[in-house]
Structures are given as C-alpha cells and as structure tokens.
Steps between C-alpha positions, in 0.01 A plus 500: 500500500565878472753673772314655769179228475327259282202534269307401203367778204669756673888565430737668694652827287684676814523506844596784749623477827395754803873527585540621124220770533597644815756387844298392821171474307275247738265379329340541139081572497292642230573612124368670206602629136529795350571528094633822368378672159740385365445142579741419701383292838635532839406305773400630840663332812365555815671390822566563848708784402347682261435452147698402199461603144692193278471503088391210384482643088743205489376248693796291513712752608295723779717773606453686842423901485402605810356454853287782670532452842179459736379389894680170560153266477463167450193628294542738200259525184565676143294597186614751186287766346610763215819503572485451870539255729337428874636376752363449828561277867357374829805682607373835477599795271192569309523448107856520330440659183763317287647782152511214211481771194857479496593099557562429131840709581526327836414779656250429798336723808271536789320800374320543812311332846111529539460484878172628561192317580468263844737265544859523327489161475385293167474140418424523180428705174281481183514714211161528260693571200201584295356748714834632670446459879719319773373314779713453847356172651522440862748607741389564823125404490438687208301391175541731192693850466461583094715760344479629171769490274368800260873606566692142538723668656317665831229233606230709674269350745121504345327275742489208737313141562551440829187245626757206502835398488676431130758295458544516163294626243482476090321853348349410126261739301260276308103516386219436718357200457159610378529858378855499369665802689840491582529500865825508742439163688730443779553078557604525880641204685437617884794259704275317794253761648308294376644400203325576155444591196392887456405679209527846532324770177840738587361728171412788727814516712308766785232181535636188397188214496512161668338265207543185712705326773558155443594248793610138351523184643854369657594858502839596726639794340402652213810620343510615155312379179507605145164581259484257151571660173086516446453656829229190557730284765731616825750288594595530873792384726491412829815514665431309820242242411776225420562464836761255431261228400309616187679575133471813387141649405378738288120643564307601158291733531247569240468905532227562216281667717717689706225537745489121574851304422522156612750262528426196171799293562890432651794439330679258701871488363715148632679690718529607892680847396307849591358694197642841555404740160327444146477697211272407210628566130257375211395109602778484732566513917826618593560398883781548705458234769790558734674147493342367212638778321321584158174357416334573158130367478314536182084608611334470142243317690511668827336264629783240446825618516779304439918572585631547141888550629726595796830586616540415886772772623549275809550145338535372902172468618125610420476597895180778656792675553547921468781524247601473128314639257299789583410698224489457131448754167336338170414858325842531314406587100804292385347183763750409746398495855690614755459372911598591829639297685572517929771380524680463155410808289371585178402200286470571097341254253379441185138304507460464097535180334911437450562439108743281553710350799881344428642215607847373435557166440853435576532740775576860514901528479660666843801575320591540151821365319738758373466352167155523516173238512149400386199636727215274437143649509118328510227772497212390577200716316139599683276399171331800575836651330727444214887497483668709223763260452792715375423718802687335813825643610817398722597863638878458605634783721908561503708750528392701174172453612228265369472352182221257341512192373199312358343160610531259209217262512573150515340160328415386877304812553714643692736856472860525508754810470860463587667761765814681271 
C-alpha cells in the first residue's frame, strides 16, 4: 500500500507533515480550499497553532507558504470567500480574517480580527457562498452569529440565532419546496441539548425562522452533516453514538419539507471508527472518519448507499478512537481531495480512475551499471483508457540534466529502453 496508509480508488499524490508546516504544531483539525482566479489551488491547514496556507496547483509537489498564527486550540475551523479566508477557534480571538488576493505570489496576511459579538470563542464556521454571509457556530453556548461579507474583507455582524446550541452548521440557498423561492436555509446540527436536527429560514437575518427541530432515534451527539446535491436528503453524523460497540452510522434524513424532516434510513459502514465530517459533491459522500480515514460513498439511491473507495490514514486499527482524519475538502475544480489529518498532516489524492498502473517484471534496478542496462516495463491499461504506444518515456537525470529515451515495445508485451 501507499506511504502514510492503505486504500482502494483513492491514490496517494502527496503528503505533508505538521513538523513541515510549522515547529511545535500539536495537533492538526479542520481544513478547507481556496482556488485563486487564476486557478491555482491552495489548501487550508488548520491546526493547533494557527492556520496554514499550502499550494497544492501541483499536487505532487505541495509547497508550504505560510502559517498565520492563532489561540493554541485543539479546535480550529476554516472556510475561503473572495479572496479571503476565515479562520476561527474554541481558543478565543474572534474571526481571523486571512488576505489571500495576493497568495499566487506567496504573499499571505491576517488582514484583520473580528472580536465583537458574545463570546470570543468559535467552534466552527460556515460560509453561504451564494448569498455572502458567515456563520460563527458555537463557542460558549452560543448558536448562530452571521456576518455579511458585502466587503470580504470586514465581516459585520447582521444578526444572531441563539435558541440553541450549534455545533456545526452547513448554510445553502435553494427553492422552496412548493413555491420555488430561494430561501437561506440553515441545516444546524445542535451537539446533545438535546441533540437534533434544526432547520432554521436564516433569509431575514434580524428574524431568522425555526422550520423544524428534528430529534432521531439513537441520537448522542449531533455533530455535523452535509445537505445532498438535490437538497431532498441530509446526511448526519453522530460523533458519540459508536460507543465503542456499533460501526459507524450515518442518519438520512429526507428534508423535502423542511417543516417535517425525518430520518428514512442508516448507513451502517463495517467499521467501529467515529464519523467526524462529510461533504457531498454530485452522487458522492466525502467523510472524514477519524481512524478510518477517507470514506467516499456514492448516494444515487439515497436510500442505499454503498462505500465506493477509501484510503484509511491510520492502517493500525479501525478503533472509536478521537484521532486521524478529521477533516476533508472534495470542491477542488481540477478533483483532488485534500484531508486533515490529527496527527499526520495534510493528505492529497487523486480519486479519478488511474489510466494505467506499472509494474515491473524483473524488478526495479537499485543500481545501474556504468555501462548501462535494460529497464523492463508492464503497464497495465484501465480499459476505460487507451495507451498511445510511442508515448512512454525513460527520463534519465545526470549531470547535464535529463534526457529521454523512449520505451521500445516488445513481442511479450512488454516495454524496454536501455539507461546510456
């Protein structure tokens, strides 16, 4: 398997370590995207001592631009807007209004704090990038403080829903069911007080509307949960109903009427490990379940989702346990994902079909003669695909730099090019 963990649809493009973004960084938590207009994608890092901004235009080769420092928290959460970036922590300090306008010339800043409603504590933050407001989740008791982001750079404070607690929250503007307007409909997952469901009209920010407030059955905390592409289904993680003795569950809500969502079905996965966050991307569940790593579900039928690929960041055990993977980031336009890991960084992969994969029949040399030598090739083709077969190279680097020499293809199948 891949370095770093083992998996299956899902390969491994780069991998970087906390010690490599930052010295004394304790733990890894949450991350994000951002892609600039020009195109170029940078992942967002958050840790325990700040956040990271990391290029991943070439996904192979991620290189490290910057950390903006923030309250040492085991908890930190991050989403981009218009050139911006958010950044905000159990550990106090308000939003971090993170300058990206620059970062395609490496250039990256906090442009600012926003310290100024209730508690300066946060445990998370959602972005409604259609309608361009924030939304600080939790910290303290508190539910919802929404900011607009008219001016991405100063977030100002337009209104507050503060009946119960959020934990985590996703923001999405889509058509009423019946007469088609496009509401703001807040999908609130409310930690154990009790926990539930709550759909929230947050259209009129001065007097946001509780639709509904949905209890479910086996409930323990309801952590964070992600709407389907069609808006019809909410899928829903609870991070404490394992318990040590159940695999991990998804709950599926059906969320058509928004004044009545109920819970149609689980998704019971074969494993103990704790579903942590899920993003949904066209008929597919991203999930980040902490040591279970990567999970990618396919919901065409809602109703019956299946695990369509995986790559387990901590290849040890499946264990209820609190660490690995914590966070993961589908929304790239070029398609990698990125994750966040606790303990081992920032994860980068590729989850489109491989053309091809190579295998070498007699062995990969570990040294090479001075007079030279035969490399011996097998590539094996996805039939999805088709080889050009003039088109495989042996790139030899010395010390005028590289030069090419083509694979010859043999009678057996195979390809062959000698090193000079």
């Amino acid at each position: 398997g891949p370095v770093g963990g083992t998996g299956d649809g899902v390969e491994l493009l780069s991998w970087v370590t906390l010690p490599e973004m930052q010295a004394g960084i304790a733990n890894g938590n949450d991350c994000w995207g951002y892609t600039s207009p020009s195109g170029r994608e940078y992942a967002l890092m958050a840790h325990s001592s700040g956040t990271t901004v990391i290029e991943v235009s070439n996904p192979g080769n991620p290189q490290v631009l910057a950390t903006i420092d923030g309250p040492n928290s085991l908890w930190r959460d991050v989403k981009s807007y218009s050139g911006y970036a958010y950044s905000v922590s159990e550990g106090g300090g308000g939003i971090q209004v993170i300058d990206l306008t620059n970062v395609d010339s490496g250039v990256v800043s906090l442009a600012g704090t926003v310290n100024d409603v209730g508690s300066a504590a946060t445990h998370n933050v959602a972005v409604d990038e259609e309608s361009g407001f924030l939304y600080r989740c939790g910290g303290g008791g508190a539910g919802l403080r929404i900011y607009s982001l008219a001016d991405p750079a100063n977030p100002t404070f337009v209104g507050s829903w503060s009946e119960r607690y959020v934990h985590d929250v996703q923001v999405k503007a889509i058509p009423h069911p019946v007469t088609q307007e496009i509401r703001q409909i807040a999908f609130a997952c409310s930690g154990n007080n009790p926990s539930r469901l709550d759909l929230v009209d947050v259209t009129d920010k001065l007097n946001p509307v509780v639709l509904s407030s949905t209890p479910y059955t086996g409930s323990a905390y309801s952590h964070q949960g992600w709407v389907s592409s069609n808006n019809q289904y909410f899928y829903l993680g609870d991070e404490l109903d394992e318990n040590g003795s159940q695999f991990t569950k998804t709950y599926v809500f059906d969320v058509s009427d928004w004044s009545a969502p109920s819970v149609v079905t689980e998704y019971v996965s074969d494993n103990p490990s704790i579903n942590h966050n899920m993003y949904t991307l066209g008929n597919r569940v991203f999930q980040a379940n902490y040591r279970s790593g990567l999970r990618i579900l396919d919901d065409s039928d809602p109703l019956n989702i299946t695990e369509v690929a995986f790559f387990d960041t901590v290849p040890e055990d499946d264990n209820a346990d609190f660490s690995g993977l914590w966070s993961c980031y589908p929304y790239f336009p070029s398609g990698i994902v990125i994750g966040s890991d606790m303990q081992k960084g920032l994860f980068v992969w590729s989850v489109q079909q491989a053309p091809f994969t190579f295998n070498y029949p007699v062995g990969i040399p570990d040294m090479i003669e001075p007079i030279g030598g035969k490399l011996t090739l097998e590539i094996v083709v996805n039939p999805a695909f088709v080889l050009e077969p003039s088109s495989p190279t042996l790139w030899v680097s010395s010390a005028t730099g590289f030069i090419a020499i083509p694979f010859q293809l043999t009678p057996s199948g195979f390809y062959e090019a000698d090193f000079p």
